[in-house]
C-alpha positions as CSV (number, residue, x, y, z in Angstrom):
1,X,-101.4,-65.6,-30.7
2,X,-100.9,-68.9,-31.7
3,X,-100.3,-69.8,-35.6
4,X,-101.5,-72.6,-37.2
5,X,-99.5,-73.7,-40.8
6,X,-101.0,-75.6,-42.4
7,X,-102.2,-76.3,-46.7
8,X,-105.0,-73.9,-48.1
9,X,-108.7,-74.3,-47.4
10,X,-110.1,-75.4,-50.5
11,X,-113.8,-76.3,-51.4
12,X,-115.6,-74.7,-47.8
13,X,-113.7,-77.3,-45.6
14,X,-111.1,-76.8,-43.0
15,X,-108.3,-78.8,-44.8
16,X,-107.8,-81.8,-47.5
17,X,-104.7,-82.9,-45.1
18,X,-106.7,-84.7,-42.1
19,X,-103.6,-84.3,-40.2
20,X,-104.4,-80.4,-40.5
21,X,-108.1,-81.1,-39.7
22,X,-107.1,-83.1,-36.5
23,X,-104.8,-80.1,-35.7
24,X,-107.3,-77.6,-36.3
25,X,-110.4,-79.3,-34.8
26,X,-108.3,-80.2,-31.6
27,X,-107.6,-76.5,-31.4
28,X,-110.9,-75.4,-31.9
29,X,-112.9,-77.9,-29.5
30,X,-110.0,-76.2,-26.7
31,X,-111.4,-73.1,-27.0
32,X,-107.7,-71.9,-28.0
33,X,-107.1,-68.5,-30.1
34,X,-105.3,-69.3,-33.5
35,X,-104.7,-67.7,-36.9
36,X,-104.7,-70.1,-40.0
37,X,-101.0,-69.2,-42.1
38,X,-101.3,-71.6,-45.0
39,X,-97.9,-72.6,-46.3
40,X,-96.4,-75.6,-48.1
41,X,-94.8,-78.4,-46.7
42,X,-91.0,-76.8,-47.9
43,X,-90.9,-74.2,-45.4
44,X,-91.9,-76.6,-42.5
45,X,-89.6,-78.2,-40.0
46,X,-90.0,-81.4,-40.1
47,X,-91.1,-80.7,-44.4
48,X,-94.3,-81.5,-43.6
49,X,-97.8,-80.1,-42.4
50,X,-99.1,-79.0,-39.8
51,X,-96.7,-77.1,-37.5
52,X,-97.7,-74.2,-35.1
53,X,-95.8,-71.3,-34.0
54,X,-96.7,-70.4,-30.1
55,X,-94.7,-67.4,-28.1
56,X,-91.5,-68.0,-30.5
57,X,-91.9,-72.2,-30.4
58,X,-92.2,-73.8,-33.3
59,X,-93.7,-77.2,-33.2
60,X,-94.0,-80.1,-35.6
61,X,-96.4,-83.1,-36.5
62,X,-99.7,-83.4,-35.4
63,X,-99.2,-85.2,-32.4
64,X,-96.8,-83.9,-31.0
65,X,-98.5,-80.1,-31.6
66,X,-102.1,-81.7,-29.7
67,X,-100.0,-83.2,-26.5
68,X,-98.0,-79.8,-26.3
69,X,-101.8,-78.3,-26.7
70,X,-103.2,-80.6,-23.5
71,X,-100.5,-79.6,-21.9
72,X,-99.9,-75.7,-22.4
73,X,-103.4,-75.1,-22.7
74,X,-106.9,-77.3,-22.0
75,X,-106.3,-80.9,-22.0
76,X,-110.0,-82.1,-23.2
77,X,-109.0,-85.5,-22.4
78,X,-108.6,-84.9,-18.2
79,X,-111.8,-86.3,-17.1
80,X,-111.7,-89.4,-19.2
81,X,-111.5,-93.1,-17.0
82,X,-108.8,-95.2,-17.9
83,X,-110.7,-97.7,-20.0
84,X,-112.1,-94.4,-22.0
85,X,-108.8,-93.6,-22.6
86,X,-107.6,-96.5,-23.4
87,X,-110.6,-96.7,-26.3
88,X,-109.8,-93.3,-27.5
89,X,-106.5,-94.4,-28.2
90,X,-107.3,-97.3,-29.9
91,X,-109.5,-95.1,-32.6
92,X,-106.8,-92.7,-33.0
93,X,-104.5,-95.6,-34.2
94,X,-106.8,-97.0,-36.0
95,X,-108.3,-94.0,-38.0
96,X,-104.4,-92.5,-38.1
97,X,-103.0,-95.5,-39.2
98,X,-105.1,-98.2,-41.2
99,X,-107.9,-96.0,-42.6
100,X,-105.4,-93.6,-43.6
């Protein structure tokens, strides 16, 4: 099964880190199996969170984890046009990278 590592839950919500919570959401909207190992960024391989740990790989930084993801397991994005695509990337980089 696939293992998510990632910072404690705290307060009832999936993570503080919304690098986890992209992680974790992506995985759950895929219908993919995972178990939640919380850690701290010292043990990870890149030394920071999240990283997953799937049949023996172990897998850094958000984006790269949810492209591995689309492409080991259900890619949610296959039946988007290009324009749609082109406007979901836009928000990512905006939400990941000026409202951060």
């Amino acid at each position: 099964m696939l293992r998510l590592y990632q910072l404690e839950r705290t307060w009832g919500i999936p993570n503080l880190s919304h690098f986890c919570c992209k992680t974790e959401t992506y995985l759950r909207m895929a219908g993919i199996e995972y178990e939640i190992k919380p850690t701290l960024p010292l043990s990870a391989p890149k030394g920071k969170l999240p990283y997953i740990e799937d049949d023996g790989k172990i897998l850094g930084d958000s984006g790269f984890i949810v492209l591995y993801l689309k492409t080991k397991y259900n890619d949610l994005d296959k039946g988007l046009s290009e324009a749609e695509l082109a406007l979901s990337l836009a928000m990512q980089r905006l939400l990941e990278e000026h409202l951060f």
